[in-house]
C-alpha positions as CSV (number, residue, x, y, z in Angstrom):
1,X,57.5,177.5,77.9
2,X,58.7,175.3,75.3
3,X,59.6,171.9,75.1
4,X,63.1,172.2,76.0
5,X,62.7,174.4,78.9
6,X,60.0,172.3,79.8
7,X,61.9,168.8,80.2
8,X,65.4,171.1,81.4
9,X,62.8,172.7,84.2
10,X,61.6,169.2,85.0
11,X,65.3,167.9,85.1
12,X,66.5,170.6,87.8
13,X,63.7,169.9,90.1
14,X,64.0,166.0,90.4
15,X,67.1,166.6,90.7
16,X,66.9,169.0,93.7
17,X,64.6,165.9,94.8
18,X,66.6,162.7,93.9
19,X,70.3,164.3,94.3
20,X,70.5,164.2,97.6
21,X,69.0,160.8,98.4
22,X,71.5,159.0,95.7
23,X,74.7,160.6,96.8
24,X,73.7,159.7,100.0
25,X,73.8,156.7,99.4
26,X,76.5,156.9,97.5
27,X,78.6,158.3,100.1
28,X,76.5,155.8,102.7
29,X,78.8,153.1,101.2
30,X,81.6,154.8,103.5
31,X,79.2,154.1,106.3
32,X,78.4,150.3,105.1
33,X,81.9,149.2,104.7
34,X,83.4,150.9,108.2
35,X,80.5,149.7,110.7
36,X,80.3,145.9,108.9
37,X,82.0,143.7,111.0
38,X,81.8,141.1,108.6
39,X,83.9,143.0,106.1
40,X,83.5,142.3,102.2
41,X,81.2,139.2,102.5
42,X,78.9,140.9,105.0
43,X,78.9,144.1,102.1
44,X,77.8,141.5,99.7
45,X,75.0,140.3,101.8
46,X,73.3,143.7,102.1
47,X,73.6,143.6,98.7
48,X,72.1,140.5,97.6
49,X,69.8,141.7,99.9
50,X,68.8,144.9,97.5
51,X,69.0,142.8,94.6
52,X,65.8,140.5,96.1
53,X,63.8,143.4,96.8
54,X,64.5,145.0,93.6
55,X,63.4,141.6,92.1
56,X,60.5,141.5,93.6
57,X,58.9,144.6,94.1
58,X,57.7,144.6,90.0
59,X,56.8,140.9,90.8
60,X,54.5,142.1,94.2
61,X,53.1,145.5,92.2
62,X,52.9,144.0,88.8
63,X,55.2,146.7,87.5
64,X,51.9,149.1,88.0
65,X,53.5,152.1,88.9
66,X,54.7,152.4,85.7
67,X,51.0,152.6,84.1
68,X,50.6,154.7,86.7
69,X,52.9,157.3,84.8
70,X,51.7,156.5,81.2
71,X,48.4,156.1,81.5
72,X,48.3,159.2,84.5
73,X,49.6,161.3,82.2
74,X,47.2,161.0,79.4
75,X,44.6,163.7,79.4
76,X,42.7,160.5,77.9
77,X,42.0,158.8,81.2
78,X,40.3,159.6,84.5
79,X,43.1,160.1,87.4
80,X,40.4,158.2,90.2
81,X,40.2,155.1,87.9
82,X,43.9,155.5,86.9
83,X,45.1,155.3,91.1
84,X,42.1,152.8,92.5
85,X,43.2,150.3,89.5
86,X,46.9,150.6,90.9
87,X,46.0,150.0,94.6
88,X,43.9,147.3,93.6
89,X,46.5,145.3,91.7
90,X,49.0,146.1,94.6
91,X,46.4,144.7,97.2
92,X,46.4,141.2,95.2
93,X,49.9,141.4,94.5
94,X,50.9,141.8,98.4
95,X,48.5,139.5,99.6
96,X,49.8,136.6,97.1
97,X,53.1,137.6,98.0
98,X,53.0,137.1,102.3
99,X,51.6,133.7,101.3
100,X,54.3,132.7,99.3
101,X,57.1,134.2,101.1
102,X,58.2,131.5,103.6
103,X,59.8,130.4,99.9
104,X,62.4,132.9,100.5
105,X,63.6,131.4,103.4
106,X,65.2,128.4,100.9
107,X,68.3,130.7,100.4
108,X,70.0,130.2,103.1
109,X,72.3,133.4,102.9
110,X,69.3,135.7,103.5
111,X,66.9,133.3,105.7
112,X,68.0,135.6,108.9
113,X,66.3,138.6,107.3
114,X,63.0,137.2,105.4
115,X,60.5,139.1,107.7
116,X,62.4,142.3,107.1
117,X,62.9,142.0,103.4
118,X,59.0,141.1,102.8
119,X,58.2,144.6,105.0
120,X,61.0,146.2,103.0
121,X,59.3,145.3,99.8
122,X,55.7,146.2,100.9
123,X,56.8,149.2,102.0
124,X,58.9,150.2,98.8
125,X,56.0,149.6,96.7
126,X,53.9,151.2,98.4
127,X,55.9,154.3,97.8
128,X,56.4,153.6,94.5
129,X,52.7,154.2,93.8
130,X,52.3,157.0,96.2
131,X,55.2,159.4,94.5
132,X,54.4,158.5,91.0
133,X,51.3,159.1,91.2
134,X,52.0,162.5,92.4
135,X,54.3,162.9,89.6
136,X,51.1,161.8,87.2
137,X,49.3,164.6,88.7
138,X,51.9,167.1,88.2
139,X,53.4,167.2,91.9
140,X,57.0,167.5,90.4
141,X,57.7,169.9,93.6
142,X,56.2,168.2,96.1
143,X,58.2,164.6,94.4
144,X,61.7,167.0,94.8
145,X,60.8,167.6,98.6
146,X,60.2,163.9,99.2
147,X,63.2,163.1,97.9
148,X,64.7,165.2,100.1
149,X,62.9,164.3,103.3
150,X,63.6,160.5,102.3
151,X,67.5,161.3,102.0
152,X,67.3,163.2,105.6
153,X,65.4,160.0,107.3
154,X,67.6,157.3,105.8
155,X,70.5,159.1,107.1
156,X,69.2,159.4,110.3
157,X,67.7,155.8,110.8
158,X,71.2,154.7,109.7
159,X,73.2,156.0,112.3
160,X,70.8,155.3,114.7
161,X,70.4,151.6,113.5
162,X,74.2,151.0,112.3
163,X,76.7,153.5,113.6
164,X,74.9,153.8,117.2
165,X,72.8,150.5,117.4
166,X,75.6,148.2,115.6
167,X,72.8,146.3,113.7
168,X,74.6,145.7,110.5
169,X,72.9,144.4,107.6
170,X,69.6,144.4,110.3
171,X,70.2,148.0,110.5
172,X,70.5,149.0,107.4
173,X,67.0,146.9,106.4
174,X,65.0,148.5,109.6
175,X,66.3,152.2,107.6
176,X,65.2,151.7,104.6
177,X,62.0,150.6,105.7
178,X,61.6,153.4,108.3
179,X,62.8,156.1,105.0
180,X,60.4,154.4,102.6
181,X,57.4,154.0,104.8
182,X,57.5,158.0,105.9
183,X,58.4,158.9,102.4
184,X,54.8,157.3,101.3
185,X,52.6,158.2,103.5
186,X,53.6,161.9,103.6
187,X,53.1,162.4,100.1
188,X,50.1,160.4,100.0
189,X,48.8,162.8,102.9
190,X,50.3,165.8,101.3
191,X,49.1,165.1,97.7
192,X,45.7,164.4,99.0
193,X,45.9,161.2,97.6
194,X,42.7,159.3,99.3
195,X,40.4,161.8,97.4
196,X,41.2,159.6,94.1
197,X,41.4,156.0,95.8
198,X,38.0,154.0,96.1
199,X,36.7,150.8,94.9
200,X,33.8,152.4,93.1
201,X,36.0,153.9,91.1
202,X,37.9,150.7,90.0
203,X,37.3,151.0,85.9
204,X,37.8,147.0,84.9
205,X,38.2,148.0,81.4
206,X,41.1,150.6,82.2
207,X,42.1,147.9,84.5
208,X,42.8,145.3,82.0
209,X,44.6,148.1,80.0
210,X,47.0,149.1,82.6
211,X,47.6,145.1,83.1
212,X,47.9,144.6,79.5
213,X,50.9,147.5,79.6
214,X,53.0,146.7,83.0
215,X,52.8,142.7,82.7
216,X,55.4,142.7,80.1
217,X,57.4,145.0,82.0
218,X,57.6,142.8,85.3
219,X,60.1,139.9,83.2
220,X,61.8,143.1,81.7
221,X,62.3,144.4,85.5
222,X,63.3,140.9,86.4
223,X,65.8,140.9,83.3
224,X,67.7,143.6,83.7
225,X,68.1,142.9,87.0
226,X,69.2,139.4,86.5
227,X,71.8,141.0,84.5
228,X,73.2,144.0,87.1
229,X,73.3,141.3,89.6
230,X,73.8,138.2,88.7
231,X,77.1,138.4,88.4
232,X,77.5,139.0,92.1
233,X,75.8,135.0,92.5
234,X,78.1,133.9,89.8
235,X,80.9,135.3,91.3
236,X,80.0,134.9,95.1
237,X,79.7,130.8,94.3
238,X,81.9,130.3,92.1
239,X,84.9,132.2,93.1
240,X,83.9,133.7,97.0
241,X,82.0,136.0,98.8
242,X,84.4,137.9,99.5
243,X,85.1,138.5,96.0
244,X,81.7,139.1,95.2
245,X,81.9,141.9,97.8
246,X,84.8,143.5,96.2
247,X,83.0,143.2,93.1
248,X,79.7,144.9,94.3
249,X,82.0,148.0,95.7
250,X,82.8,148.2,92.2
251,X,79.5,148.7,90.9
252,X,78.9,151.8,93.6
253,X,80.8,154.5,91.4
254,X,79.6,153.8,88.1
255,X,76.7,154.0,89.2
256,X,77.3,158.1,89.6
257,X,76.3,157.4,86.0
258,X,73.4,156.1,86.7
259,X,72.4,158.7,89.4
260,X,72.6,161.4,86.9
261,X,70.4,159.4,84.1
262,X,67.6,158.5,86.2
263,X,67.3,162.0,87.4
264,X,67.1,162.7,83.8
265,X,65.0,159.9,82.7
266,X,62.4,160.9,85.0
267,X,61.5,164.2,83.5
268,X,62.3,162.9,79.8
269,X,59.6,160.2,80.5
270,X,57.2,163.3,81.5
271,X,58.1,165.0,78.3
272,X,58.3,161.7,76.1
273,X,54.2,161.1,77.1
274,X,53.0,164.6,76.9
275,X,54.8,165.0,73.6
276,X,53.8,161.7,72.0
277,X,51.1,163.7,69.6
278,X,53.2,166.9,69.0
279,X,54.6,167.7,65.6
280,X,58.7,167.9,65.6
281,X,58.3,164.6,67.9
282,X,61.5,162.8,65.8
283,X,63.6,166.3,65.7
284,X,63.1,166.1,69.3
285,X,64.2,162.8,70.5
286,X,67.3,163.3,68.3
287,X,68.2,166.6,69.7
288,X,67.6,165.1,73.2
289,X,69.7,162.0,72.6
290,X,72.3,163.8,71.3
291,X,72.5,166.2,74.1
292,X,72.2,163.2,76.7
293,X,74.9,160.9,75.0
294,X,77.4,164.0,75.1
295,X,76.6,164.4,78.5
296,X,76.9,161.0,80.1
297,X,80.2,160.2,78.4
298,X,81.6,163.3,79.2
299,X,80.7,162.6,82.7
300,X,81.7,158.9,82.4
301,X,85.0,160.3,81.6
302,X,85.6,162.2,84.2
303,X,84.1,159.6,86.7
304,X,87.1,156.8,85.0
305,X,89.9,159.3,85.3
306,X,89.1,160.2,89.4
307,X,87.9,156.6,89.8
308,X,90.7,155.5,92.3
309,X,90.5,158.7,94.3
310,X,86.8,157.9,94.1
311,X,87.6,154.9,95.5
312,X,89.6,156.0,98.2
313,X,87.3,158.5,99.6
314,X,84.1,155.2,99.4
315,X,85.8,152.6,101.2
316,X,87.0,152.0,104.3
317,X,90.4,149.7,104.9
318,X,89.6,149.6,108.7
319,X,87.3,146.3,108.2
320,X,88.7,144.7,105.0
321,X,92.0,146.0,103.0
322,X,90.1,143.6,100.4
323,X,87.8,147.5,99.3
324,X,91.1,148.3,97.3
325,X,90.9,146.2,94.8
326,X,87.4,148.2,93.3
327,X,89.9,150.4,91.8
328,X,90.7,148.2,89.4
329,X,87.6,146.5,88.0
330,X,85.6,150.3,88.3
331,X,86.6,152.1,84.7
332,X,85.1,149.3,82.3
333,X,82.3,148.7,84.7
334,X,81.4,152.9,84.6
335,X,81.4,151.9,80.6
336,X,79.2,149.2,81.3
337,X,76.7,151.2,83.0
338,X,76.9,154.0,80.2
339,X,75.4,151.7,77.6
340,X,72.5,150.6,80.1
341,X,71.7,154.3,80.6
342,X,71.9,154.8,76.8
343,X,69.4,151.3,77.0
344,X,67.0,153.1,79.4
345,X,66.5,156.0,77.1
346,X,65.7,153.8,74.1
347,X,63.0,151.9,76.1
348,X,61.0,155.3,76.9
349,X,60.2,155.1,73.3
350,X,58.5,151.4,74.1
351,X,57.0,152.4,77.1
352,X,55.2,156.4,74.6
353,X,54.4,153.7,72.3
354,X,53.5,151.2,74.5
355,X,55.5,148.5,72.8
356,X,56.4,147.0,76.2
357,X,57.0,143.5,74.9
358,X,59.8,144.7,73.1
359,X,61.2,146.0,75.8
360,X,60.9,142.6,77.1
361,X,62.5,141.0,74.0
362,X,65.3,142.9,74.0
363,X,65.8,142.5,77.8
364,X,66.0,139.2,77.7
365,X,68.2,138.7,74.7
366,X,70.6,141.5,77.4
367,X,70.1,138.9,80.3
368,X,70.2,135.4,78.6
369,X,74.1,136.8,76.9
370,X,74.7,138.4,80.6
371,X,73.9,134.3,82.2
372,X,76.1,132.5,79.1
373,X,78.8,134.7,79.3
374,X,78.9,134.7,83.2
375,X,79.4,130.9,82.7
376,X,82.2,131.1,80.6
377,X,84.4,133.8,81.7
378,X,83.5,133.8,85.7
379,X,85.3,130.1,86.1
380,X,88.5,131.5,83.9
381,X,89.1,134.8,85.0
382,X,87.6,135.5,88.0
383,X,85.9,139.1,88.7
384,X,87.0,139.7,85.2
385,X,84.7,137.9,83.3
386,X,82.0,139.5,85.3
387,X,82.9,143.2,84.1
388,X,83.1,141.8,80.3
389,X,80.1,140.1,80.7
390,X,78.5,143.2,82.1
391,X,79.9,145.1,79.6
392,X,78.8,142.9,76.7
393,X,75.0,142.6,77.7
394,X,74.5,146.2,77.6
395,X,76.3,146.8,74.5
396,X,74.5,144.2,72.2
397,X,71.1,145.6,73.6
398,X,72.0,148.6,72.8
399,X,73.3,147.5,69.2
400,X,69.3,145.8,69.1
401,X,67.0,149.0,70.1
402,X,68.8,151.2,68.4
403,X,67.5,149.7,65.3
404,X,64.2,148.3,66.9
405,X,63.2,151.7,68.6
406,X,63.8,154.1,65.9
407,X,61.7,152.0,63.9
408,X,58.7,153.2,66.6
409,X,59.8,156.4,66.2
410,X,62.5,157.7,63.9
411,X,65.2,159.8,64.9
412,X,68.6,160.4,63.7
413,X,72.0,159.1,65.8
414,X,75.2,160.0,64.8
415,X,76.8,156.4,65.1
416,X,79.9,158.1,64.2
417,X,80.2,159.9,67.6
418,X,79.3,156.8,69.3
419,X,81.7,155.2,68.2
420,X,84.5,157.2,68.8
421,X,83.3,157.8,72.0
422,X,83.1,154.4,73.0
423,X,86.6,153.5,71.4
424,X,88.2,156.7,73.9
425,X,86.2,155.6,76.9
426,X,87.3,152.0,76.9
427,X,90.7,153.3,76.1
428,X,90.8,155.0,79.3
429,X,89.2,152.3,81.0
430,X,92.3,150.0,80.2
431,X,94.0,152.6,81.1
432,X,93.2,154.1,84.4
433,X,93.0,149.9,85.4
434,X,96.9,149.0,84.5
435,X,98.4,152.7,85.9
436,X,101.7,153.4,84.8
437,X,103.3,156.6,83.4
438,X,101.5,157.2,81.0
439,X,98.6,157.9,83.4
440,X,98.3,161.4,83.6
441,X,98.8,162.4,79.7
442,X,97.1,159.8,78.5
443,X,94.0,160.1,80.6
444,X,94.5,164.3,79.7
445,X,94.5,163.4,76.0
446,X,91.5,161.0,76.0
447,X,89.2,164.0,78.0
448,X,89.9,166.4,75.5
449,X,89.1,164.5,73.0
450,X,85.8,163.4,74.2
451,X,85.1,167.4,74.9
452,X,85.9,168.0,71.3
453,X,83.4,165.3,70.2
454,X,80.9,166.4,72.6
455,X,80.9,170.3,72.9
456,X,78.7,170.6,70.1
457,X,75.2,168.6,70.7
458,X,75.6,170.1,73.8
459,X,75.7,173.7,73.1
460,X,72.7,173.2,70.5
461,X,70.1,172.1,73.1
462,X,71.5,174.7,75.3
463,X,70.8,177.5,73.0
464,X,67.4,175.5,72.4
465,X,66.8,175.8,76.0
466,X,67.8,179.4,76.3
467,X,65.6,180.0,73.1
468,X,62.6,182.2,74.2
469,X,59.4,180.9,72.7
């Protein structure tokens, strides 16, 4: 099988696997915003919620599940030493963390749920090291299945906990947990996991390697998420929560975008690592990017142009009328989140190379523009000034590893097709947000062109992948 096949093989099982669980949720939103008494502001609690956890869980695991996946993968390194290291450092990192959690208590927005979010962030970690370490090991079936039997168990703990038990925000904590905690430990049984976890197998000097790797990516974790979310606390305090609500509903459909990258970015990473050595390495990553580029701003496209009936099918009026309003703020933010999938590609090249500290760099350049910018334009114009700020973070990282990643490993980008891809997008962006007559046509017009542009890169890895050798 070659290399193509290879990563497109990989590609179609996670995404049998992680499909289902992310338009779930997706679609969960439905569920979020009907059964919330509290309406918008009780949306945005959930969601400042997730964004704590998802701050901490690198903090709590040291970001080692991702050595877990580079240094798992190469043939270089025993799998025993490569798993016991990772539960180690996660031992440390949870015990330090239930000693220091009474902390979180000083925000007073989530102090009701503390003792759920530091199980929910045990818990998650915990499964973060059990399923990629069955990725490491080649387990890409048995990940697909998880997925699926996680997707299955969240939906049913939510309408036990929500739409039955009315438990709101509490609810929706209790499922995750409940999805998170049987996800883990049935891959850890089914993978046979325990055969490959002891201390005597602890290697110090791997040990200090994997450190020396995944400690720069905790502050680039932390980064990026300061920039996805901190525009919610900008917005939340400075303008209300229930405008921080509206403004976290329209972050759910871009993030379609983002469904269908990770999926992706999960197999590239495989193929990244395992063809680090290979000759053709720099024809590859351009063909890929090409073909990935094409894809995700055709589907960006799309995703701006059926946006508002997107947005009618997501939310619910029957708590908060307020849900409507996504519409309007959802085209530029599905641009947004384009150039921060386009960001997560370039930073596989870091993480083959293991140049992680300029994934950090860059990262924080991203989040300390994302905080100044929030400053400025939150105050002025509102919800606004969030999406440009959003938008502007992700666009100068990307303008940064473009240039900083290809100096790692050289590939060609047609800058040419980026940029006439970018100029269409946020034209239909504009667009699809004012409404008008020109609607239709216009948003018409600006698809074709972007097939035009992208038909090409796209049928070339196709016939690569179709290519028997």
């Amino acid at each position: 099988m070659n290399k193509y096949k290879k990563l497109a093989a990989n590609t179609v099982v996670f995404a049998i696997g992680s499909f289902g669980s992310k338009i779930l949720a997706f679609f969960l939103t439905r569920l979020y915003s009907d059964s919330f008494a509290g309406g918008t502001a009780e949306f945005n609690t959930k969601g400042i919620l997730e964004m704590f956890a998802n701050f901490l869980i690198p903090v709590v695991t040291f970001s080692i599940q991702d050595a877990i996946i580079r240094y798992g993968l190469d043939k270089n390194y025993e799998p025993k030493a490569v798993l016991s290291n990772a539960v180690t450092v996660f031992k440390y990192g949870v015990i330090g963390f239930v000693v220091l959690s009474p902390l979180l208590a000083l925000y007073r927005d989530i102090r009701p749920y503390v003792p759920l979010l530091v199980l929910y962030i045990i818990v998650s970690g915990f499964r973060q090291i059990s399923t990629q370490f069955a990725r490491a090991r080649g387990f890409v079936r048995l990940y697909a299945a998880d997925g699926i039997l996680c997707t299955l168990s969240l939906f049913l703990f939510n309408i036990i906990f929500i739409k039955i038990g009315g438990l709101g925000v509490t609810g929706f904590m209790l499922s995750v947990i409940g999805s998170d905690l049987l996800s883990g430990l049935t891959v850890w049984i089914a993978a046979k996991h325990s055969r490959f976890y002891s201390k005597k197998f602890v290697d110090r000097e791997l040990l200090e390697v994997m450190l020396r790797f995944s400690v720069p990516l905790i502050p680039t974790a932390l980064l990026w998420i300061i920039t996805g979310f901190s525009d919610q606390l900008f917005v939340r305090h400075i303008v209300s929560p229930s405008s921080a609500g509206i403004y976290s509903g329209a972050t759910k459909i871009p993030n379609l975008i983002s469904m269908v990258s990770s999926v992706f970015y999960m197999a590239w990473n495989m193929s990244a690592i395992t063809e680090n050595d290979s000759k053709g390495r720099s024809k590859f990553y351009t063909q890929v990017f090409e073909a990935y580029q094409a894809m995700l701003t055709l589907a960006a496209g799309f995703i701006i142009v059926f946006s508002p009936f997107l947005n009618e099918m997501l939310f619910s009026k029957k708590q908060d009328t307020a849900y409507m309003e996504c519409s309007v703020y959802t085209p530029m933010l599905v641009v947004a989140v384009l150039m921060m999938c386009y960001n997560q590609f370039l930073s596989s090249i870091y993480t083959v190379t293991k140049h992680t500290r300029n994934s950090f760099n860059t990262s924080l350049i991203a989040a300390g523009l994302n905080l100044v910018l929030n400053t400025l334009l939150i105050p002025k114009y509102e919800i606004y000034g969030a999406v440009a700020a959003t938008f502007a973070s992700y666009f100068v990282c990307y303008l940064i590893r473009i240039v900083d990643a290809r100096r790692l490993i050289p590939f060609k980008v047609a800058h040419w097709r980026f940029a006439l891809n970018l100029t269409v997008l946020v034209l239909l962006a504009v667009i699809n947000a004012s409404g008008g007559k020109l609607l239709v046509p216009a948003s018409a017009a600006g698809l074709a062109v972007l097939t035009v542009l992208n038909f090409k890169p796209m049928m070339t890895t196709a016939k690569k992948i179709l290519h028997r050798s």
